[in-house]
N, C-alpha and C positions, 0 to 999 in steps of 0.2 A: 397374895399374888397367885397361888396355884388355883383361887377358887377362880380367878380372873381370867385362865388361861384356858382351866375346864369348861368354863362357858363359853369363849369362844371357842374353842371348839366345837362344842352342842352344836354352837348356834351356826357356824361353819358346815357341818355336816347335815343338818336340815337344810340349807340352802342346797347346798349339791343335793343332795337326793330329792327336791322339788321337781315334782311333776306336772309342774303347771307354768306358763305365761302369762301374767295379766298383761291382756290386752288394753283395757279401759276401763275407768271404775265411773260410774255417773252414780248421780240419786237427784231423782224427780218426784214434784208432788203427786201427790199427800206425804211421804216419806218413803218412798222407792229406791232400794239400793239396789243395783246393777253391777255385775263383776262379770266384765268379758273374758274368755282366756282361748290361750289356745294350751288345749292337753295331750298328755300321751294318747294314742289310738287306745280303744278295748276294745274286750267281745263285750257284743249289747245284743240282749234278747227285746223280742222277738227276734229269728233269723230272718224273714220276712220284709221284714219291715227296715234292718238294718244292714250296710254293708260289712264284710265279713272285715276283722281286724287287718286281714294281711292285703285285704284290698284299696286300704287309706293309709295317710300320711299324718293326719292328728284326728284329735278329738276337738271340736267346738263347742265354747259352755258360754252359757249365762245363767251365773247364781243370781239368780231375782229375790230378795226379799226385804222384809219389813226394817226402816231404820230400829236401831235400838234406841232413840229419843227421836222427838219431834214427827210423833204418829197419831194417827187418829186414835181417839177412845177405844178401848175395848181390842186392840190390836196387837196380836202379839208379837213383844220387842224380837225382832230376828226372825221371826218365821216365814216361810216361804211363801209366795203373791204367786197364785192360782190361777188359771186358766189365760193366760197371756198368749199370744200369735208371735212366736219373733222367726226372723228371718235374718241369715246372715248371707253376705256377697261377698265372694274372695276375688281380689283380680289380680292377675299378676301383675305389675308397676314396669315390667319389661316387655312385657306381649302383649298384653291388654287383654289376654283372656284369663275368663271367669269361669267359677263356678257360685251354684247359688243353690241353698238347702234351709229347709223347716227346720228351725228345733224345735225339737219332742220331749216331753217330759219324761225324765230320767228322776233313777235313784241307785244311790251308791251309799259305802259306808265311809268316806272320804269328805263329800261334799252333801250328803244328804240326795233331797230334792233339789234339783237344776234341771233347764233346757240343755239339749246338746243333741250331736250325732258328728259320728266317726262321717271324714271327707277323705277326699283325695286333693292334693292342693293342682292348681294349674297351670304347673310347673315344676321346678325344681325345690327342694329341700332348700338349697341358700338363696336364692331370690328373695327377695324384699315384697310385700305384699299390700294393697289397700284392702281392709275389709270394714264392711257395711255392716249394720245390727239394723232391724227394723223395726218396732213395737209397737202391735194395738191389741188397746184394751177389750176384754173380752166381749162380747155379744151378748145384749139383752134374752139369749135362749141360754146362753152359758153361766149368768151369773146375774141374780137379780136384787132388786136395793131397797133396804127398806126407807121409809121418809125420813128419817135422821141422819142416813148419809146423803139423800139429794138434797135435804136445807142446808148442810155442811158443806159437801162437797162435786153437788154437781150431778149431771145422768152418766155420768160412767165410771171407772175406778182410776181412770188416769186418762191423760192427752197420750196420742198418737207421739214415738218417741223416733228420733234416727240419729245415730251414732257412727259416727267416721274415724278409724282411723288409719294412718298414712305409716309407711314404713315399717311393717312388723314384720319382724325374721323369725322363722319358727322355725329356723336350722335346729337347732339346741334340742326341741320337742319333739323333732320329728322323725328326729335320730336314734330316739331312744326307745324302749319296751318297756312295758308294767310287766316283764317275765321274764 
C-alpha cells in the first residue's frame, strides 16, 4: 500500500510541475508524429531573431518526429523530421484578433529538437483561444530524395498538413516561469 501511495504521489507531482500543454497530437503519412503544445515562455538565442522572455506570454512547439512503428525503412524510430515550414495562428475566440509566427527550429535539453518561438498571445491570459498549425514539406533545394523513396513514397516527404484547434486555455502556461 505505501508503494501505491509513493507513486502516486511521483506521479502527482510530475503533473504539477509540467511545463507544457498538449495542444494536439496528429501523425500523418509516412509515419509523422506531431505534438502541438503550448509552453512556458524562455530565453532563446539568438536575441535577434527571438522575442525577449519578458515580452511573451508562452512558448509555441511542435515536437515533429518519426513514429516509433509503422515508418519507412532505414528511419530512425523517434527521431526528429527535418526541414519542415510550420506556421501557427492564434486568434483570440472573443475579439477575433490574431497573431501569426514561423516556427524555428529549436533545441533544448527537455524536448530535444522541436519547432517553436516565445509569442505574445492576443489577448488575455484567460481567454479561450483558436490556434492554426500549418505544415509543408520541405523544398526540393532543402532536401533531396533518392529513387527508393520516390518509388515508395512519392516527390516529397509528406502532404501539406493543417491542424485546427478550438478552445485552448493557456491560463495555466502562461502564468507560470521556468525561474
Amino acid at each position: 500500500m505505501k508503494k501505491i501511495v509513493l507513486f502516486l504521489l511521483i506521479l502527482n507531482l510530475n503533473f504539477s510541475f509540467s511545463q507544457e500543454l498538449i495542444i494536439g497530437e496528429e501523425t500523418v503519412d509516412p509515419g509523422i508524429v506531431f505534438i502541438f503544445e503550448g509552453a512556458v515562455k524562455d530565453h532563446v538565442m539568438p536575441k535577434g531573431m527571438h522575442l525577449k522572455e519578458a515580452q511573451t506570454n508562452i512558448h509555441i512547439e511542435a515536437r515533429v518526429n518519426w513514429d516509433t512503428k509503422n515508418i519507412p525503412n532505414g528511419t530512425p524510430a523517434g527521431g526528429f523530421v527535418a526541414y519542415l515550414h510550420i506556421t501557427a495562428k492564434v486568434t483570440n475566440e472573443k475579439t477575433g484578433i490574431s497573431t501569426f509566427i514561423d516556427l524555428l527550429p529549436h533545441i533544448n535539453l527537455v524536448d530535444n529538437y522541436h519547432y517553436a518561438r516565445n509569442i505574445s498571445l492576443p489577448g488575455n491570459n484567460d481567454d479561450l483561444y483558436l490556434v492554426e498549425f500549418n505544415v509543408l514539406p520541405p523544398t526540393h533545394i532543402e532536401l533531396s530524395l533518392h529513387k527508393d523513396w520516390l518509388d515508395n513514397y512519392g516527390k516529397e516527404l509528406m502532404k501539406n498538413q493543417y491542424f485546427k484547434y478550438k478552445n485552448v486555455d493557456f491560463q495555466e502556461i502562461a502564468n507560470r516561469s521556468r525561474r
